[in-house]
C-alpha positions in Angstrom: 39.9 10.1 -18.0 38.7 12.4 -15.6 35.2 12.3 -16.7 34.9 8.7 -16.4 36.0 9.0 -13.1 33.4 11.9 -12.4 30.7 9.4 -13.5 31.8 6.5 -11.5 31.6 8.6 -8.4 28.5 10.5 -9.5 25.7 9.4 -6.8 22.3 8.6 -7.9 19.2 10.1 -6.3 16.6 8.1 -5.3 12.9 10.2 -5.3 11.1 9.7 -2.1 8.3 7.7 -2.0 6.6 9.1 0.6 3.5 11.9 -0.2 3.1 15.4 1.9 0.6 14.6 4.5 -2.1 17.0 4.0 -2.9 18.8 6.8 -6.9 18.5 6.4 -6.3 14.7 6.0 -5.0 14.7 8.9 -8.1 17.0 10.4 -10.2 14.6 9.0 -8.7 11.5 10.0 -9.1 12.6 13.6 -12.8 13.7 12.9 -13.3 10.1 12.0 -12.0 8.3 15.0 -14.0 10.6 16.5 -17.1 9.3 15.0 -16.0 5.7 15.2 -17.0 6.3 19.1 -16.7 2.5 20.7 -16.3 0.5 17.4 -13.1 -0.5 16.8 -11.1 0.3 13.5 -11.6 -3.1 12.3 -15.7 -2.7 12.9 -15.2 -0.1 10.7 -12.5 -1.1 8.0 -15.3 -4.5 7.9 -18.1 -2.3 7.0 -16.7 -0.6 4.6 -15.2 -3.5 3.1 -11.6 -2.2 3.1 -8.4 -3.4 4.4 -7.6 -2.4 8.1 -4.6 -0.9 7.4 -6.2 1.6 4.7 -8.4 2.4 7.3 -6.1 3.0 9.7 -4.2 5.6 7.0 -7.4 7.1 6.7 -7.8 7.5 10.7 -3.5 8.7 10.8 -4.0 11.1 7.7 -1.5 9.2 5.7 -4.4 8.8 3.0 -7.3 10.9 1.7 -10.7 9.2 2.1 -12.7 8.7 -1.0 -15.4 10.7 -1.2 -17.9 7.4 -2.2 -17.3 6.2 1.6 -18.5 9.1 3.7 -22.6 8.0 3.2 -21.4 4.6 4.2 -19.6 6.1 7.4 -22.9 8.5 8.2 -25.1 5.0 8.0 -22.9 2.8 10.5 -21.9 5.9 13.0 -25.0 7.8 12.5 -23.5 11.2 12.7 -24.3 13.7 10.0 -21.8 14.5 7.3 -21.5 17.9 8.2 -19.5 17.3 11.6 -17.5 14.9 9.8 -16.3 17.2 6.9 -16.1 20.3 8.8 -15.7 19.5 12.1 -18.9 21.5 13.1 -21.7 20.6 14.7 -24.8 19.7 12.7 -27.0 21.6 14.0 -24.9 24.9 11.9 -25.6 22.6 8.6 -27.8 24.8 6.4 -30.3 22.1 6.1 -30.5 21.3 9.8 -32.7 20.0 11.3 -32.9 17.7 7.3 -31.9 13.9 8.0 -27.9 12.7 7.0 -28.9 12.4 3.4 -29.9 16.1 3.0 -26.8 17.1 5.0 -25.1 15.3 2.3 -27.1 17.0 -0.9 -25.7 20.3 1.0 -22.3 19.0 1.1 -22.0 18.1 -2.5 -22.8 21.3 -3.5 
C-alpha cells in the first residue's frame, strides 16, 4: 500500500529545454550588430535568406552562427572576417593588408 501511494505522489521532472548561452555567442552576436551598422536586422536576415527571428538569436547569442554565413556577412557589411570573429581589428589579421577572402583562408586555418 504504501508504495503505491509513494508513486502516486512521486513528481515527474520535466528537462529544460532551454541550452546554456555560450558566452562567445554572445560576444559574437554583439560583434555582428556591430557590423550590421545602419541595416536593419531584417536587411540582413533578407540577405542571408534566413528567418528574422534566427537572425535575431544570432544578434542576442541565443544561437551559434553557422560557420557557411560569415562570407555572406563579409560581402553585404564589407568588414573583414577577422574583426568579426575576434573582435580585432583587421589590420592585426596576419594577412593584412590581403582582401576579405584571404582574411578568411587565415581564419579557416
Amino acid at each position: 500500500m504504501n508504495v503505491v501511494k509513494a508513486a502516486a505522489t512521486k513528481k515527474k521532472t520535466v528537462p529544460s529545454r532551454q541550452r546554456k548561452i555560450d558566452p562567445w555567442d554572445v560576444e559574437f552576436g554583439k560583434r555582428l550588430a556591430k557590423a550590421r551598422g545602419k541595416l536593419t536586422q531584417q536587411d540582413m536576415a533578407d540577405y542571408l535568406k534566413i528567418p528574422l527571428n534566427t537572425y535575431q538569436k544570432y544578434e542576442n547569442g541565443k544561437r551559434s552562427f553557422p560557420k557557411d554565413l560569415i562570407e555572406r556577412v563579409v560581402t553585404k557589411t564589407l568588414h573583414g572576417p577577422w574583426l568579426l570573429l575576434t573582435g580585432h581589428p583587421d589590420y592585426l589579421c596576419p594577412a593584412y593588408p590581403a582582401q576579405p577572402r584571404a582574411q578568411l583562408e587565415v581564419v579557416r586555418r
